[in-house]
C-alpha positions in Angstrom: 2.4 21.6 65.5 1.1 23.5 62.7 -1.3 21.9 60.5 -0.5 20.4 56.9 -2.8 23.8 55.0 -0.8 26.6 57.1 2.6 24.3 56.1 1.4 25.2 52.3 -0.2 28.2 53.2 3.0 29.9 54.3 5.1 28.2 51.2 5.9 30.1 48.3 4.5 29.0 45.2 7.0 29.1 41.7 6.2 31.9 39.2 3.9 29.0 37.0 2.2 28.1 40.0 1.0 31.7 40.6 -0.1 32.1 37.3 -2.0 29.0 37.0 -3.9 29.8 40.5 -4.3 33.5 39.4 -5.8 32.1 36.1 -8.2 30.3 37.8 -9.0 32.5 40.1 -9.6 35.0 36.9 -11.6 32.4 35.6 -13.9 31.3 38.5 -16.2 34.3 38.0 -16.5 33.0 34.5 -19.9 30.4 33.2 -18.8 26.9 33.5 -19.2 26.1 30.1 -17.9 29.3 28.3 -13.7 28.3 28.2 -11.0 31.1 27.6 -10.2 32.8 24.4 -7.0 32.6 24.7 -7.1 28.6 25.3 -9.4 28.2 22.4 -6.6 30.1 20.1 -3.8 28.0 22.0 -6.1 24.8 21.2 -6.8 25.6 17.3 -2.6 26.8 17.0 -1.5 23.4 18.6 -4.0 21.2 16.1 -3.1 23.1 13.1 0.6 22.0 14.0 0.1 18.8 15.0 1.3 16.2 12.2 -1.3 14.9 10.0 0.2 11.1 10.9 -1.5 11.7 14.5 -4.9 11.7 13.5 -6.9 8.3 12.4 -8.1 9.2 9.1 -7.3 11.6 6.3 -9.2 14.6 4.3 -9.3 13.6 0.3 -8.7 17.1 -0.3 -4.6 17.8 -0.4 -3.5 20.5 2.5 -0.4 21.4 1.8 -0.5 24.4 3.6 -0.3 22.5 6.8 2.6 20.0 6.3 5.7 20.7 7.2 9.0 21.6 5.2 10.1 18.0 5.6 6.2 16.5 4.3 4.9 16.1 1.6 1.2 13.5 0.1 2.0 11.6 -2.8 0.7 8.5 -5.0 2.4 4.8 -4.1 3.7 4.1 -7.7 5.2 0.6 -7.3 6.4 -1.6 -4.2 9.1 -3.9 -3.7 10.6 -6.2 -0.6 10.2 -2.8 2.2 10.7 0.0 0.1 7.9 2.0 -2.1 7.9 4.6 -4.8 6.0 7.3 -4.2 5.3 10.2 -6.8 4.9 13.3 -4.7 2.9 16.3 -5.6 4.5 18.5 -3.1 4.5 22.5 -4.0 8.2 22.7 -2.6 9.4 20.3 -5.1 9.3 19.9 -9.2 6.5 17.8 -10.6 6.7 13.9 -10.8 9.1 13.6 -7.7 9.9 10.3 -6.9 11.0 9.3 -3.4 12.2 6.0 -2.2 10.0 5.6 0.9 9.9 3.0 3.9 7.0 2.5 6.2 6.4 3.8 9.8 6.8 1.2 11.9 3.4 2.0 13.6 1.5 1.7 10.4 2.9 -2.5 10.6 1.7 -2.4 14.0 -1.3 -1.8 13.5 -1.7 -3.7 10.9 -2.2 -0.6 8.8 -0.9 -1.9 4.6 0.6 0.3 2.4 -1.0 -0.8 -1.3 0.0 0.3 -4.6 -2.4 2.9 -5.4 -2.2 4.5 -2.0 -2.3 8.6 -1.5 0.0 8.7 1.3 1.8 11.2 3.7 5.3 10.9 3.6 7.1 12.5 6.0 11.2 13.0 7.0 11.6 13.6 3.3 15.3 14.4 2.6 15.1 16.1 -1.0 18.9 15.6 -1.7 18.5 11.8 -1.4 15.0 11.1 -2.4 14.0 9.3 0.5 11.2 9.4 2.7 9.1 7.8 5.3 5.3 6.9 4.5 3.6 8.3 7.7 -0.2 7.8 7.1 -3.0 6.6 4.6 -5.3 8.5 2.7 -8.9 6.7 2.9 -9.1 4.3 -0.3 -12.2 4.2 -2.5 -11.8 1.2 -3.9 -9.2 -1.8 -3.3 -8.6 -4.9 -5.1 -7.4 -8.3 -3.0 -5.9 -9.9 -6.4 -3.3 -7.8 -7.3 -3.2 -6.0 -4.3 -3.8 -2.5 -5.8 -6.0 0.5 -3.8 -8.0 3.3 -5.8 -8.9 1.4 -9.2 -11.4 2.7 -11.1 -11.2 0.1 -14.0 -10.0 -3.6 -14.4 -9.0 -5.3 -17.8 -9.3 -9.2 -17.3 -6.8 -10.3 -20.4 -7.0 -13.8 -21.7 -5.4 -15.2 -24.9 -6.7 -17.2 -27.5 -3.5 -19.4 -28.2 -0.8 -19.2 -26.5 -1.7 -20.2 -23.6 -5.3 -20.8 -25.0 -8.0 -20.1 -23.6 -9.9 -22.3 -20.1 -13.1 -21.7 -19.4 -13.4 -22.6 -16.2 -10.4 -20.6 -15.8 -11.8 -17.9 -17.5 -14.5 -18.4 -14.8 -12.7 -17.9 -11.9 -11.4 -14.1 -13.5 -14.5 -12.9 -14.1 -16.2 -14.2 -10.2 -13.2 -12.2 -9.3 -13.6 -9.0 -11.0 -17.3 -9.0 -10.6 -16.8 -9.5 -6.6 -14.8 -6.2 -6.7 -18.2 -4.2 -8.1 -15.0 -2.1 -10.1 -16.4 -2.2 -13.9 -14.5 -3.9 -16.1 -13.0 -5.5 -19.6 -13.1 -8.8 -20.7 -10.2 -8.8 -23.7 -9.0 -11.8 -25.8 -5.4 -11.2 -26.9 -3.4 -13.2 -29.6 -6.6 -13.3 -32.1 -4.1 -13.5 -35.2 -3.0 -16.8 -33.9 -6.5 -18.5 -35.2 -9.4 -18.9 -37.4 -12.6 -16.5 -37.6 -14.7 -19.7 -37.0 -13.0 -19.8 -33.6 -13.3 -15.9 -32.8 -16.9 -16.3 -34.1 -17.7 -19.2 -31.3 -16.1 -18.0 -28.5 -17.9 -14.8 -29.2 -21.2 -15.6 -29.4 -20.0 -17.9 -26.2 -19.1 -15.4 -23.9 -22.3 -13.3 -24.8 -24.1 -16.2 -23.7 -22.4 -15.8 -20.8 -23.5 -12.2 -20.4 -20.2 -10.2 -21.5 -18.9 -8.5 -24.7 -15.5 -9.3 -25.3 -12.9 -7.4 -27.3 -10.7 -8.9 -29.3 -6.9 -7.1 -29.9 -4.1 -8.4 -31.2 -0.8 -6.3 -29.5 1.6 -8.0 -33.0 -1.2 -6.8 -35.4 -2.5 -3.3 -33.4 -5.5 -4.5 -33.6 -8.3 -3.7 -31.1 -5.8 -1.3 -29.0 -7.3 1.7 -30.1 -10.8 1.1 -28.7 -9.0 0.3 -25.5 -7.1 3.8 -25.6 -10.3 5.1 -25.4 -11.4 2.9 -22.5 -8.5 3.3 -20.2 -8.0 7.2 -20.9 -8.0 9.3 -17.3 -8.3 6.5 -15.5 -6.2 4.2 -12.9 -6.4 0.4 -14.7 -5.5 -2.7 -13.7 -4.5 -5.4 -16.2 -4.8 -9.0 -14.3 -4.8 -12.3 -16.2 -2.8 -15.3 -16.6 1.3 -15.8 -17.6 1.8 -15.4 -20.7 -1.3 -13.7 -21.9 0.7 -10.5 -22.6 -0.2 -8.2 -20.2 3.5 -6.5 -20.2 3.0 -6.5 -23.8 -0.4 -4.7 -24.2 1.2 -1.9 -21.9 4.1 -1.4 -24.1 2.1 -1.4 -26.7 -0.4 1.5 -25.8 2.3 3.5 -23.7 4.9 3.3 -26.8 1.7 4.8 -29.3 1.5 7.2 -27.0 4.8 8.5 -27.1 5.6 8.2 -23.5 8.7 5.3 -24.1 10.4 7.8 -26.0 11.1 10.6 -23.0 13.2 8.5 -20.8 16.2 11.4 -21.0 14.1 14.6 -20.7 11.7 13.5 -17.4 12.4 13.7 -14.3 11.8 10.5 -12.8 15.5 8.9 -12.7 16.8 6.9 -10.2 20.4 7.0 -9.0 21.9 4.7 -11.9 20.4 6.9 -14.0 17.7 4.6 -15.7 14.0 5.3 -15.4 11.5 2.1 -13.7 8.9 4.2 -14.5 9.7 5.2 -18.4 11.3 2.1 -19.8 9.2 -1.1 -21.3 8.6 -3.9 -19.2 10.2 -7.1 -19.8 8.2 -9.5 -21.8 9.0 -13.2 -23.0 7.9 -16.0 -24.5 5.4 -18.8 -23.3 7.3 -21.9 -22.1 7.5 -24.6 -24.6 7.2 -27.8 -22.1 4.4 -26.5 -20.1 2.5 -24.5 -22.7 2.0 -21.6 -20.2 3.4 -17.9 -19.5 6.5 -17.4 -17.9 6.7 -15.0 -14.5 8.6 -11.9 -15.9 6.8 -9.4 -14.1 7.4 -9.8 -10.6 6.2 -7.0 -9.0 3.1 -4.3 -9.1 3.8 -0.8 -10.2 1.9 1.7 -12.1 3.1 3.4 -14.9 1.5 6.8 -16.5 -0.6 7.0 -19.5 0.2 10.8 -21.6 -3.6 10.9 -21.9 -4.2 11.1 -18.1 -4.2 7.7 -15.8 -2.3 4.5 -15.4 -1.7 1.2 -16.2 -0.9 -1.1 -13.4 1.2 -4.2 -14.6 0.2 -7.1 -12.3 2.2 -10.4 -12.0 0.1 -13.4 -13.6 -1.2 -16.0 -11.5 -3.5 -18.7 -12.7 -5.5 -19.0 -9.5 -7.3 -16.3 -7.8 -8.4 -16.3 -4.2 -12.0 -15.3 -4.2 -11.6 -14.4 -0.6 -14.5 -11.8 -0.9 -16.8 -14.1 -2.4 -19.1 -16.0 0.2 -21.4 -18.6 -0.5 -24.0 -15.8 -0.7 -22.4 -13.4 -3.0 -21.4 -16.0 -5.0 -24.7 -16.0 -7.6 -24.7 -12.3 -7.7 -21.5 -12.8 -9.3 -22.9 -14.6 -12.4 -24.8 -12.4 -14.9 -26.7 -15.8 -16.0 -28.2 -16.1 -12.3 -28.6 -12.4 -12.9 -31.1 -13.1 -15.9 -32.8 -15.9 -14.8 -34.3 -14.3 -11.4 -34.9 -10.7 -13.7 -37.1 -12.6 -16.0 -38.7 -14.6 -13.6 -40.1 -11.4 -11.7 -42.8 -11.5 -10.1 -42.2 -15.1 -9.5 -39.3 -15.4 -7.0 -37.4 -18.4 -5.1 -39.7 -20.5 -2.6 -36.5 -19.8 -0.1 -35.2 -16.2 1.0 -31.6 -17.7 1.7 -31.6 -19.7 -1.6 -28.1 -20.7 -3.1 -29.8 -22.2 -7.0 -28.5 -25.4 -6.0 -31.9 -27.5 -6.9 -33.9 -26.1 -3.8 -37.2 -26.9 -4.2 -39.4 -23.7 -5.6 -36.1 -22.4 -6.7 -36.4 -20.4 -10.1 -32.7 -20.6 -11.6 -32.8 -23.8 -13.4 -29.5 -25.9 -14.1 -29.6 -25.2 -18.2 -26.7 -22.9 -18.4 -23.0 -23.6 -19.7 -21.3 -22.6 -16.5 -24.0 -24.4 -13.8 -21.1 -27.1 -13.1 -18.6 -23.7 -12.5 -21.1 -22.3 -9.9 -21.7 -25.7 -8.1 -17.3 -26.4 -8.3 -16.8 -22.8 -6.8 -20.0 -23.1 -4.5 -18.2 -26.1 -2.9 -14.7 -24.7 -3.0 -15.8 -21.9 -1.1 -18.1 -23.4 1.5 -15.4 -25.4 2.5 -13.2 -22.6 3.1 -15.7 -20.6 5.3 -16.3 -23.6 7.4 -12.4 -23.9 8.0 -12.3 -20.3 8.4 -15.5 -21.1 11.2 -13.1 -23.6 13.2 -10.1 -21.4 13.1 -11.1 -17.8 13.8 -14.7 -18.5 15.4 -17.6 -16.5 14.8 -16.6 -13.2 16.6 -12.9 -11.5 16.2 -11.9 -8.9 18.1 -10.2 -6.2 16.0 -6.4 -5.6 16.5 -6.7 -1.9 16.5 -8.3 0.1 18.6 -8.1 4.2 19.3 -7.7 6.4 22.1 -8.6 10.3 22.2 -5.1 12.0 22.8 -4.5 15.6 23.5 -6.4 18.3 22.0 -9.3 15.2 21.2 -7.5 13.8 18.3 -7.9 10.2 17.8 -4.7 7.9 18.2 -4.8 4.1 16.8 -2.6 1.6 18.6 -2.5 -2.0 18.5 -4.8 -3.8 20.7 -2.7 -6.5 23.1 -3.4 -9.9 23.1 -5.4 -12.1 25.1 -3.9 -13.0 28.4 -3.5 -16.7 27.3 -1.3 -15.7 23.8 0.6 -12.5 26.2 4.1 -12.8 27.5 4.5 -13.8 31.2 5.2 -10.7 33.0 9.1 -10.2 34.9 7.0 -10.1 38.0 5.5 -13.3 37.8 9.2 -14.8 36.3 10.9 -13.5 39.2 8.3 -15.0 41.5 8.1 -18.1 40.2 12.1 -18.4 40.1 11.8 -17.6 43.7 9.2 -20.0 44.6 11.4 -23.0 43.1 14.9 -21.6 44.9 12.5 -22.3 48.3 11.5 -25.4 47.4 15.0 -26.1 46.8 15.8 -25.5 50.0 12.7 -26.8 51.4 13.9 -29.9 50.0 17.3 -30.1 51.4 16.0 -29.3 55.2 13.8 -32.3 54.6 16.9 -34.4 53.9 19.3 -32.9 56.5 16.0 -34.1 59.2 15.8 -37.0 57.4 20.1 -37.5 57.8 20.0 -36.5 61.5 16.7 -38.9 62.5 18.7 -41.9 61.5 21.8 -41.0 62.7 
């Protein structure tokens, strides 16, 4: 009987077969570590045509000499429910684009979020319809939690000073915020026709105590707006504040002295009903008259362009913010008073490395300052969240992503499974167990036909 080599031996090989032996016999002569150049051409052709969505993080730098006719990057100018607006910059289309856009479903797997702010890659664009699928991410710079907003490079925190008037602890919680972002920003009084000097005069001298210089503006005077012109010129802003403070207001304001409210028919950005989201003034109203606060008429984040270079970003107002990147250590830094104190004290620092300025002993931040009772509220407020946060999630979590090195070495991300415990039981084990209960079933009625037959 002839032996399983000679069986193979004496059997043809296919034309790919031959070539891939005659390859490697070609090749065996060859250094070890020295590949083909042929494969190396092959390798470097297939990666420049692989989709940008395959690999796990972006260049900054625009390539639009590798995406395909159906791809294009753009900006994420506004999002609502599952759909996004993104201003493309594609060569094989006019300038300001805008496609309605969904998200990959991979990105949600992965737990991958599409922000307003975002330089994307969009991908299955249909030009005709203006649609689009958001493919990838660009790497952000900067990201704010409260709005969520990627890519700022300036924040305006807008307060008025009637209207709803002014809180200071309020007040507090907006500036803990901002500072916990390290993005510089704007502290801005709106509404300062609607009282006295001797009030502008005290809550200015106030807030320097605090450490800031605020700027006063009035949007039904145009006063103050065009110091922040100057500010907010070539740069991506975000305006966050309370209801009612008129942040829709201020936009209009500097967009309409810019002359930008006045090109709806002649740009391109249109949608199909033929009005411009983009172009026209946001909807402003007035403060509520039972509660004394600002009512919700911006519902949703979108940016909207400045003729001067930049953009605004109209936030909805909330009156609370999270502070979810503040921990009880970070928390002084975020007070310029705290700040101060420990600057002036130097050499002389706190007995304690890990002091919090809560009255440790040898600590050198007294309790002499306005907002001390602020710090100590928020200092609470926050330890008790990290300690729920302790008993929930535990002290190590496992990321939900992880990657895997595809062809060619090009990282893929997919989501990590869950534990065993959380996991779906497998068909296998179903079956098996359904199978295990039909035989006790029957084990069970032998028992009782033995049972039947003994006392007969």
């Amino acid at each position: 009987m002839p032996s399983f080599s000679l069986l193979l031996h004496h059997r043809p090989l296919p034309l790919l077969s031959r070539h891939f032996s005659t390859t490697i016999l070609s090749s065996s002569s060859r250094k070890p570590n020295s590949p083909s150049k042929n494969l190396l051409k092959a390798k470097d052709s297939v990666k420049n045509t692989l989709p940008s969505s395959l690999s796990s993080t972006f260049s900054s730098a625009n390539r639009p000499d590798h995406l395909l006719p159906t791809q294009a990057t753009g900006l994420v100018a506004a999002a609502q429910a599952n759909f996004m607006r993104v201003l493309v910059d594609s060569p094989r289309s006019a300038a300001g684009t805008e496609l309605l856009c969904v998200v990959r479903a991979l990105l949600k797997k992965i737990k991958k979020r599409v922000l307003v702010g975002d330089r994307v890659l969009v991908g299955s664009v249909d030009w005709a319809d203006r649609r689009g699928m958001i493919e990838d991410v660009f790497p952000r710079e900067t990201e704010v939690l409260d709005p969520p907003v990627a890519n700022v490079d300036h924040l305006v925190v807008l307060f008025a000073m009637d209207q709803p008037r002014v809180e200071a602890f309020a007040l507090t919680r907006f500036l803990v915020e901002a500072e916990s972002t390290g993005i510089p920003f704007t502290l801005a009084l709106n509404k300062s026709e609607l009282v006295d000097g001797e009030t502008i005069s005290s809550w200015d001298e106030r807030l320097r105590s605090w450490g800031y210089k605020p700027l006063f503006c009035s949007v039904g005077q145009k006063h103050g707006l065009a110091c922040l012109e100057d500010i907010l010129k070539g740069q991506t802003t975000v305006i966050v504040g309370p209801s009612g403070v008129g942040k829709s207001s201020l936009i209009n304001s500097l967009r309409s002295s810019q002359g930008i409210l006045q090109v709806e028919e002649t740009n391109d950005l249109l949608d199909h009903n033929g009005g411009s989201k983009w172009l026209g003034e946001q909807r402003v109203d007035t403060v509520s008259k039972r509660s004394g606060r600002g009512k919700h008429t911006t519902r949703h984040v979108s940016l909207l362009p400045l003729s001067g270079g930049g953009f605004l970003c109209d936030t909805p107002g909330f009156n609370q913010p999270s502070l979810m990147k503040v921990t009880k250590r970070s928390l002084a830094d975020t007070f310029p008073e705290i700040r101060q104190k420990i600057a002036a004290s130097w050499p002389i620092r706190c007995s304690f490395n890990d002091c919090l300025h809560l009255g440790e002993p040898g600590c050198v931040v007294k309790a002499d300052w306005e907002r001390y009772p602020f710090y100590f509220q928020l200092h609470d407020e926050i330890k008790i969240r990290e300690e729920f946060q302790l008993r929930t999630l535990g002290t190590k979590r496992e990321s939900d992503v992880r990657y895997k090195v595809g062809d060619m070495g090009v990282k893929q991300a997919e989501p990590r499974l869950e534990l065993k415990k959380h996991r779906r039981v497998s068909r296998k084990r179903l079956n098996q167990s359904i199978a295990d209960e039909y035989d006790e079933d029957d084990l069970e009625e032998d028992t009782w036909l033995d049972l039947e037959e003994t006392s007969r």
